[in-house]
C-alpha positions as CSV (number, residue, x, y, z in Angstrom):
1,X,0.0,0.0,0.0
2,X,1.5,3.3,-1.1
3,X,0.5,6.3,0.8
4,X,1.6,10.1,0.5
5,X,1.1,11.9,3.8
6,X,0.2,15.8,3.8
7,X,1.9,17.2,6.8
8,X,3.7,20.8,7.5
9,X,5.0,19.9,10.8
10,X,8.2,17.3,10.4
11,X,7.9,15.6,13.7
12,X,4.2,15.0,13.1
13,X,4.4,13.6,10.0
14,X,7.6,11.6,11.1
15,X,5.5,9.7,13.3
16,X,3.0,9.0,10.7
17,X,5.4,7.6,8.4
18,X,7.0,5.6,11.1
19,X,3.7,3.9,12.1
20,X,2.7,3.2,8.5
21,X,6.1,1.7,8.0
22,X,5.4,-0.3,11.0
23,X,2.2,-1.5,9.4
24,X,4.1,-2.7,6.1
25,X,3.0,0.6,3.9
26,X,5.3,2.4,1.6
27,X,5.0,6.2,1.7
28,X,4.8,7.3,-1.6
29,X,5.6,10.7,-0.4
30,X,5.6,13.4,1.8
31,X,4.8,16.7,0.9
32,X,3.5,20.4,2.7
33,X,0.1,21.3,2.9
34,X,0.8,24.2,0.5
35,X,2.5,21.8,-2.0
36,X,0.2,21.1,-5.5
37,X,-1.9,18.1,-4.1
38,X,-3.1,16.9,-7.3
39,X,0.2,16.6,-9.2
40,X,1.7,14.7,-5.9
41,X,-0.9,12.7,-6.5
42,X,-0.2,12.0,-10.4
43,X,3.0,11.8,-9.7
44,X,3.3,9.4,-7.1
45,X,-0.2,7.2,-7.6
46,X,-1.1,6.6,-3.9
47,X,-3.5,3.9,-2.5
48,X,-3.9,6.4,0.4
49,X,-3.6,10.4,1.5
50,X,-3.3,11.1,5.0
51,X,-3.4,14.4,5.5
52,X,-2.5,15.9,8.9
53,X,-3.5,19.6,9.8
54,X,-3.7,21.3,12.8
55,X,-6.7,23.6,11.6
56,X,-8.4,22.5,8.6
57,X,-10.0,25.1,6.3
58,X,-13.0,25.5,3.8
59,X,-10.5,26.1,1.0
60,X,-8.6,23.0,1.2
61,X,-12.0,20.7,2.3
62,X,-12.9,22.0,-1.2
63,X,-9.9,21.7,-3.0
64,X,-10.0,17.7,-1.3
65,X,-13.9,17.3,-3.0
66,X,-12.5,18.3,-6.6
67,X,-9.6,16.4,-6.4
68,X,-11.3,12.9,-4.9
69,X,-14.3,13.7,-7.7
70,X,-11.1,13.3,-10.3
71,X,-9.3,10.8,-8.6
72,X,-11.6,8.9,-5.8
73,X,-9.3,7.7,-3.1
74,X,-9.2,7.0,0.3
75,X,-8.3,10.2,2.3
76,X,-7.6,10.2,6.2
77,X,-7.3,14.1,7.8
78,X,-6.3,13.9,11.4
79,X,-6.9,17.5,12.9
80,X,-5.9,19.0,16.1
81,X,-8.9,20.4,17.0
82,X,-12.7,19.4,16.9
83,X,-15.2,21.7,14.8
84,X,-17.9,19.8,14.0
85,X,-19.2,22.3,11.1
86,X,-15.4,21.5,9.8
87,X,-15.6,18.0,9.9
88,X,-19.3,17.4,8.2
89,X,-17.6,19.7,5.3
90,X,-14.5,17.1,5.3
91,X,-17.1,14.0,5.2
92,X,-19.0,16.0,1.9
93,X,-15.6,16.7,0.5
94,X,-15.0,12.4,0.3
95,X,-12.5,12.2,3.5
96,X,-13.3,8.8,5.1
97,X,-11.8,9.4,8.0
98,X,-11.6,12.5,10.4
99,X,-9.5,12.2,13.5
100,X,-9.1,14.3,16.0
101,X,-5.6,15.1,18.2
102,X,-3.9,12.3,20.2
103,X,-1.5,10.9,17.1
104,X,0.1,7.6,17.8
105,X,1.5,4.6,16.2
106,X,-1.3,2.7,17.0
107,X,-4.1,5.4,16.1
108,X,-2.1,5.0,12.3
109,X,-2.5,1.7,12.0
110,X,-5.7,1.8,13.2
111,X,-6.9,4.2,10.7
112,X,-5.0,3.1,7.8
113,X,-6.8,-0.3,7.9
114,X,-10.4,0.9,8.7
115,X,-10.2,4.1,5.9
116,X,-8.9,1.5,3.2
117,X,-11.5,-1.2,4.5
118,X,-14.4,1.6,4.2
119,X,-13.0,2.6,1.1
120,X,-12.9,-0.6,-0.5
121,X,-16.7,-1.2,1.0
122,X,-17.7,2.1,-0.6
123,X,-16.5,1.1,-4.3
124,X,-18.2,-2.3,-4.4
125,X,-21.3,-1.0,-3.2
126,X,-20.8,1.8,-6.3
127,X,-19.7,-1.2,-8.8
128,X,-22.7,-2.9,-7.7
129,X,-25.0,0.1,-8.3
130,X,-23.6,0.4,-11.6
131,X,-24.0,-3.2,-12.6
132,X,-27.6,-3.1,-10.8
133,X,-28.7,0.3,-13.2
134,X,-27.2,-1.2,-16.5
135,X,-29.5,-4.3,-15.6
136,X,-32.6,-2.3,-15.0
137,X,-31.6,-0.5,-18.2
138,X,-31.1,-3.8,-20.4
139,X,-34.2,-5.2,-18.7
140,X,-36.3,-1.5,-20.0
141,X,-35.0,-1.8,-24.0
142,X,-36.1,-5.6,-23.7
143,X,-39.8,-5.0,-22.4
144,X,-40.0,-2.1,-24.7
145,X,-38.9,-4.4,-27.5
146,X,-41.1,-7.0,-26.4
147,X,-44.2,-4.4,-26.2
148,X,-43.4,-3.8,-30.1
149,X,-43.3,-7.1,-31.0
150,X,-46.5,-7.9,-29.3
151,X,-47.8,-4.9,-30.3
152,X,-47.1,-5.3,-34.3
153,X,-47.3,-9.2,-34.2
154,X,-49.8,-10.0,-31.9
155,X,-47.9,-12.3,-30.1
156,X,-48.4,-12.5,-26.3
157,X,-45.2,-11.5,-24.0
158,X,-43.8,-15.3,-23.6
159,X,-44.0,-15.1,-27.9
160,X,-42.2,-11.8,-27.9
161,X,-39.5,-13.1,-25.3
162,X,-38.8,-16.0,-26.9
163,X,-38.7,-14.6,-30.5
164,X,-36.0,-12.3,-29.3
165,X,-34.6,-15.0,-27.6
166,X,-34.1,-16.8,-30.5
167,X,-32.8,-14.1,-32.8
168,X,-30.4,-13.4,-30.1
169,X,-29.5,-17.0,-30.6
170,X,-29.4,-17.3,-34.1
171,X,-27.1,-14.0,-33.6
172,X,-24.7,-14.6,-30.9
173,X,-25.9,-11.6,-29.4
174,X,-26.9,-10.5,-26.3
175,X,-30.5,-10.3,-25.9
176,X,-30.3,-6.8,-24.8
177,X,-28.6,-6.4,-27.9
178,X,-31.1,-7.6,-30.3
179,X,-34.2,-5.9,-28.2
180,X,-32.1,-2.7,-29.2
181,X,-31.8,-3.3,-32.8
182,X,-35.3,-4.1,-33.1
183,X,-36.4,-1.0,-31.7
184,X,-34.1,0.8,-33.8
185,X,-35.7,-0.9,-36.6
186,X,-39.1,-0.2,-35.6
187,X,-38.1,3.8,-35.2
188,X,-36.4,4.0,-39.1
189,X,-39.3,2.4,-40.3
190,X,-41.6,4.9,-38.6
191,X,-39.7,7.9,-40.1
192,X,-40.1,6.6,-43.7
């Protein structure tokens, strides 16, 4: 696991990258909080950002939200001081993790596994959702294609299935496939 802390004060972030160490991660880098986030993070392609601030502000919370909508990854900010306003802003901006003061080795590790096991949770459930509305869609374009076939045939919906069924057979093709051609069909032969 490659991880590039963010981190002004050296001793700080010295004790970060000594606890990650510990755990078996390679820090990818460490750079200032004024340092150009998103080229650090083209440049050195980290599985994880852990960036430690001892007052957090709007400007970077934002600047974090534009740069995980580009390039979603798991972000951990350990802060010195609780503001609750701050830290709902940091959990809109995509941070999974917001600590608050008492750094140790342990708290690292701690938070290293937990923001990468969230994160990991958080992009199956998304995969999922994506393979979940691409199924819904597929399942629309073949009951609309069915609905023209019964429509202009008269067949009844098991007759319309399995007539697509069968083209998609005779076709290799995916059903959904097939339903979409045959609505496509249907649509030139309405404009002519």
């Amino acid at each position: 696991m490659r991880v590039l802390v963010v981190d002004d004060d050296a001793d700080r972030a010295s004790v970060v990258e000594a606890s990650l160490r510990e755990a078996g991660a390679e820090i990818a880098a460490v750079i200032g909080v004024e340092a150009d986030l998103r080229a650090a993070i083209g440049r050195h392609r980290p599985d994880l950002i852990i960036v430690d601030l001892a007052s957090p502000y709007r400007d970077y919370l934002e600047d974090l939200m534009t740069i995980n909508q580009e390039s979603p990854r798991p972000i951990a900010l350990l802060v010195g001081e609780e503001d609750r306003t701050l830290m709902a802003s940091a959990v809109r901006a995509g941070v999974s993790l917001y600590a608050v003061d008492g750094l140790s080795a342990k708290l690292v590790r701690s938070i290293t596994e937990t923001v990468l096991g969230q994160f990991r949770r958080y992009e199956q459930l998304n995969e999922e959702l994506a393979r979940s509305r691409a199924a819904l869609n597929d399942r629309k374009v073949i009951e609309r294609a069915k609905g023209l076939l019964m429509a202009h045939r008269d067949f009844t919906e098991d007759q319309a299935y399995k007539m697509l069924r069968k083209m998609a057979m005779d076709q290799n093709k995916r059903l959904v496939d097939v339903a979409e051609a045959v609505l496509n069909m249907a649509d030139l032969l309405k404009r002519t």
